[in-house]
Each structure stands twice: as C-alpha cells, then as structure tokens.
C-alpha positions in Angstrom: -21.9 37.8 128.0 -24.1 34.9 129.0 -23.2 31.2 127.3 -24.5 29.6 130.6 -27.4 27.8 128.0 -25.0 27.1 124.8 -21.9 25.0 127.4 -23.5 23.3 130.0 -23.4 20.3 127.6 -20.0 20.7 126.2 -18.6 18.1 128.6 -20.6 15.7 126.6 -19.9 16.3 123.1 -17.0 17.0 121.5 -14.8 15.8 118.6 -12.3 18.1 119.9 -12.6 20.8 122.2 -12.1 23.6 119.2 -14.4 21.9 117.3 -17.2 22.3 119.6 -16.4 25.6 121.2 -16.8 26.8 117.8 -20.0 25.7 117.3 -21.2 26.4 120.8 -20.0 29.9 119.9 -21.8 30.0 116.7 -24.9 28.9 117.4 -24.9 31.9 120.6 -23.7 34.5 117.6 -26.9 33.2 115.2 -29.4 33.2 118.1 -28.5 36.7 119.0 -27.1 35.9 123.0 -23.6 37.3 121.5 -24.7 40.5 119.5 -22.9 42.3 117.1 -20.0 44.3 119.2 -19.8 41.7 122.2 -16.2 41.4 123.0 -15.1 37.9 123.2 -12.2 37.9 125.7 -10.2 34.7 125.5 -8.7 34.5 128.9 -12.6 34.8 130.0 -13.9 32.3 127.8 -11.0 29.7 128.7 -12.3 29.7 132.2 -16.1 29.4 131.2 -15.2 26.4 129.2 -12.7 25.1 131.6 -9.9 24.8 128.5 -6.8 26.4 128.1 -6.6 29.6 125.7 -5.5 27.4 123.0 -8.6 26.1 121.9 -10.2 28.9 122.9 -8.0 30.7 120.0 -8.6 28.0 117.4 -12.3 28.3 118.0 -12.6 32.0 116.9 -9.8 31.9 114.3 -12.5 29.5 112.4 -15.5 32.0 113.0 -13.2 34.5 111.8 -12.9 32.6 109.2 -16.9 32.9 108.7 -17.5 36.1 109.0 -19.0 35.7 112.3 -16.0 37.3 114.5 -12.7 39.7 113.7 -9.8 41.0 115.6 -9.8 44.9 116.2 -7.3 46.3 117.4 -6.6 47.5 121.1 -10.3 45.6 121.5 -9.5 42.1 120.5 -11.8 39.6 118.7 -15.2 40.7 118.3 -18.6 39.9 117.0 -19.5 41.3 113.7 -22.6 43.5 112.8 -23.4 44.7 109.0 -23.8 47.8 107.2 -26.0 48.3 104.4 -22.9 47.8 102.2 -22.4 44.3 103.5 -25.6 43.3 102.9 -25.3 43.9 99.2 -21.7 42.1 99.3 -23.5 38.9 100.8 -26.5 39.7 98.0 -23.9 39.8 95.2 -21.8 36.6 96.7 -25.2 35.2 97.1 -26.6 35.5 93.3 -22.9 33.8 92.1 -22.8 31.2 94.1 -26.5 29.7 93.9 -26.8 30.7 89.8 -23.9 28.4 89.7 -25.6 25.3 92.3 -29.2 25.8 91.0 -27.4 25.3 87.1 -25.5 22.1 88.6 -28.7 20.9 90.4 -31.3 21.4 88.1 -30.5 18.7 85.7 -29.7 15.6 88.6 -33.1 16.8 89.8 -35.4 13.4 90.7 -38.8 13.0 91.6 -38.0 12.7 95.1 -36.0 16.0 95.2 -39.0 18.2 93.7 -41.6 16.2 96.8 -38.8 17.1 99.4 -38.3 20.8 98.6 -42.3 21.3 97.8 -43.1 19.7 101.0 -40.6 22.4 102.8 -42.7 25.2 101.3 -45.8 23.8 102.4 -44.1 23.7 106.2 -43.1 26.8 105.6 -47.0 28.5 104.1 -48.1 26.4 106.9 -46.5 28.2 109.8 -47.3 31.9 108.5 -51.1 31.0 107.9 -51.5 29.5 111.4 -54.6 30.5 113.5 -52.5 32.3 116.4 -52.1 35.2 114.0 -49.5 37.0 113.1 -45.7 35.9 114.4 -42.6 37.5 113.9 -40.5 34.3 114.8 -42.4 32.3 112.3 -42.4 34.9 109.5 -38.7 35.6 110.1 -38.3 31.1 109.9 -40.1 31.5 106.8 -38.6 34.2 104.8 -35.1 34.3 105.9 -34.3 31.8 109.1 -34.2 28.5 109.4 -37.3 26.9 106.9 -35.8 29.2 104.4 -32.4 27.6 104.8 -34.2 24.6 104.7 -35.6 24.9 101.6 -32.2 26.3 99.9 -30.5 23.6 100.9 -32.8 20.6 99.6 -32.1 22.4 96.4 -28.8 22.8 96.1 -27.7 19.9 97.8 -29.5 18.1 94.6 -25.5 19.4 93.0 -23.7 17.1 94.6 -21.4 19.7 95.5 -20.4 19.5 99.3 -17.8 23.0 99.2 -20.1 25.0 97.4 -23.3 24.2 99.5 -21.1 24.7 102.7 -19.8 28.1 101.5 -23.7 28.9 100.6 -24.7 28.0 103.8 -22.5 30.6 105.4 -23.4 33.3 103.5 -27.6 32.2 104.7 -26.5 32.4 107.9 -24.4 35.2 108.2 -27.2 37.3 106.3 -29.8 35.5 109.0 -28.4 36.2 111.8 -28.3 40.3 110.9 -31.4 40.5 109.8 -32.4 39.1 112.9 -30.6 41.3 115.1 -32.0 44.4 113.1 -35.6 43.5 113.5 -35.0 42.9 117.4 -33.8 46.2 117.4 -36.0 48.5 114.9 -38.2 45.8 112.9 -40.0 48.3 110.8 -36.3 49.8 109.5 -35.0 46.1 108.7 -38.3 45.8 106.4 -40.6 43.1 108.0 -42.4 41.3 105.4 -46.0 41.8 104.4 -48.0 38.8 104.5 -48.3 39.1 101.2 -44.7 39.9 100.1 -44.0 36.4 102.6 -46.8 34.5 100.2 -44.9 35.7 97.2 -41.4 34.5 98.1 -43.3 30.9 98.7 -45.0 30.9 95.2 -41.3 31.9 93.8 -39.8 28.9 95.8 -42.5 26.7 94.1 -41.6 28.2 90.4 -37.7 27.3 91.2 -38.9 23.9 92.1 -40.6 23.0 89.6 -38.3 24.2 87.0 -35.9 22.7 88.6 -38.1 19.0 87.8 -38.2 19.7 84.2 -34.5 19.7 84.4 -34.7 23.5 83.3 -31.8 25.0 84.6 -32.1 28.0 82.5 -35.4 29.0 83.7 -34.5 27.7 87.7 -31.3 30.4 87.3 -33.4 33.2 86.1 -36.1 32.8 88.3 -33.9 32.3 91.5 -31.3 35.4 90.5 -35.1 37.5 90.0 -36.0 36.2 93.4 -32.8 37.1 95.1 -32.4 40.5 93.2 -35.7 41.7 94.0 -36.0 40.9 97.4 -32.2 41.6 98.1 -32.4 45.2 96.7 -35.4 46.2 98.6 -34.0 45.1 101.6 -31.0 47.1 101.0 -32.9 50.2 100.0 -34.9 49.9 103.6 -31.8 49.6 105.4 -29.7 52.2 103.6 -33.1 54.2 104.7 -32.8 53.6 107.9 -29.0 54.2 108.5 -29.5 57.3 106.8 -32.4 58.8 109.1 
C-alpha cells in the first residue's frame, strides 16, 4: 500500500486529524492507489500518519460509512469492490434520489443555472473531441468521472438541498471509482463508451438542462430517469457478461 503522494501534506491541513485522514484515504480509494481488496491495517497506518490508532479508527468508520471500506472478519477493514448486483443497487438508489433533486430543482431553476450546467457540457464535448485522439482518461471524465459529476451537481445543487446532494454525490463516486477500477483491469468487459454512445449522453445532459429552464420538472424527471435507466442497464448487462465468462 503506497499513500507516500496522498500524506506528505497532512501536516499542513487539517481540521482534525480524522477529518483529514479520511479524506486522504478517500481520495487514494477513488484514484485507484487503494484497490478494491487492499487491507488497511490500522496499527500500520497510525505510523504512516504519525497519529495514534484512534483517529486512525474514526477515519475508516466514516468511509465505512460510504461504502468505500468494511470490516471482514479475521481480515479487518478493507476496501470494497462491486459485483454486478451492486451496480444495479447504486443504479436503483441513483434513479430515487436524483427523480426526487431534479423535481425540487427544476422549478428554482434561473438563467444563470441553465449557462453554468450547459457550459459544463460544452467542457465536457470539448475534451472528447480534442485533436490528440482518442483518451480513455478523458472519455472516462466525461461520461462517468469527474466532468460528469460536475455537471450532476450544478443541477441538483439548483434544490437547495445540502443532505440530498451529499448523499448523491456518494453514490457518483462510489459507482466512479468501480468503474474505473474495471476498465484498468479489462476495459472492453466494463463497456467503454463509443464515441458516439459518449456524444449521446452529452445531447441528453443538454435536454435535462434545458427542461430544467422551462421550469419542466416533469419532462427533466423523465428524461434524466431514461438517461440513467438506459445507460445503467447496459452497463450492467456488460458486466453481468463479463463475470459470467
């Protein structure tokens, strides 16, 4: 296990040490430096991070918490890794909980909120249609890292509802970071996007949008729960697939 790059500036920051052990944990977990199965030892990390165990133990109690980490016995904590059948489960949490934020946010939605979101998009078309061809880091960015987050969160943030957008995020990142560490490992069999499956998903981000500035929230929820549903159960299907062969 190698966190030499994610604590050389804890020192430096820290509302408490729990509090950024946790985060200097989770960002290692999204990246892929801590895969799924790494063994996170606490008596080891205490000395990494020059602490005692204690906030050591708070730390992975909150990514616990988040899906990230969980305690097996006779192994200890350890990072997570999917199955196909998690992947639906964060599909189906998914669909309820952004039907529910895109119907709050679609009628508080200003003209400023549709610019910001469409202007995300365009980042986003932007990086896939560079000149260096085609990238894997940028297409992953674009379809299910960090512009894609991006772009979920400038609309659902339009809500107003802090808890609901935070448990959102968690499910974006927990779904991110697996889909990341199955395309490392066998991209084909996590189902790499087309170009033109990665053009679609932009042209449905632009109809959520802009139903979302006509204050539409019946025709933002449909298309977004078609855009999730779609996507979500061919990705599934892949990776069933692939576990399967």
């Amino acid at each position: 296990m190698n966190l030499d790059n994610y604590i050389a500036a804890f020192a430096q920051q820290s509302p408490t040490a729990a509090e950024t052990i946790s985060r200097l944990l989770r960002q290692a977990i999204l990246d892929g430096a801590l895969p799924g199965g790494s063994v996170l030892r606490q008596e080891d990390m205490a000395k990494k991070f020059g602490v005692s165990r204690i906030p050591i133990r708070e730390a992975l109690l909150k990514l616990e918490g988040e899906g990230l980490v969980e305690a097996q016995p006779r192994r200890g904590v350890v990072v997570t890794a999917l199955s196909p059948e998690d992947f639906e489960e964060i599909l189906e949490m998914r669909l309820a909980l952004e039907s529910l934020a895109i119907e709050l946010a679609a009628p508080r939605f200003q003209d400023a909120d549709v610019e910001a979101a469409l202007q995300i998009v365009d980042q986003a078309q932007a990086s896939i249609d560079a000149p260096a061809g085609a990238d894997p880091d940028r297409e992953f960015e674009a379809r299910w890292g960090s512009l894609n987050w991006s772009f979920h969160k400038s609309v659902y943030a339009v809500a107003g509802r802090p808890r609901l957008l935070a448990a959102i995020e968690n499910l974006h990142h927990l779904f991110a970071r697996h889909m990341r560490m199955r395309m490392q490992a066998a991209p084909a069999a996590a189902g790499d996007a087309s170009h033109t499956e990665l053009l679609l998903v932009l042209d449905e981000h632009r109809q959520l949008v802009r139903a979302c500035g006509r204050h539409d929230a019946t025709l933002a929820k449909a298309i977004l729960q078609r855009h999730i549903t779609n996507h979500g159960s061919s990705l599934v299907s892949r990776l069933r697939h692939a576990a399967a062969g």
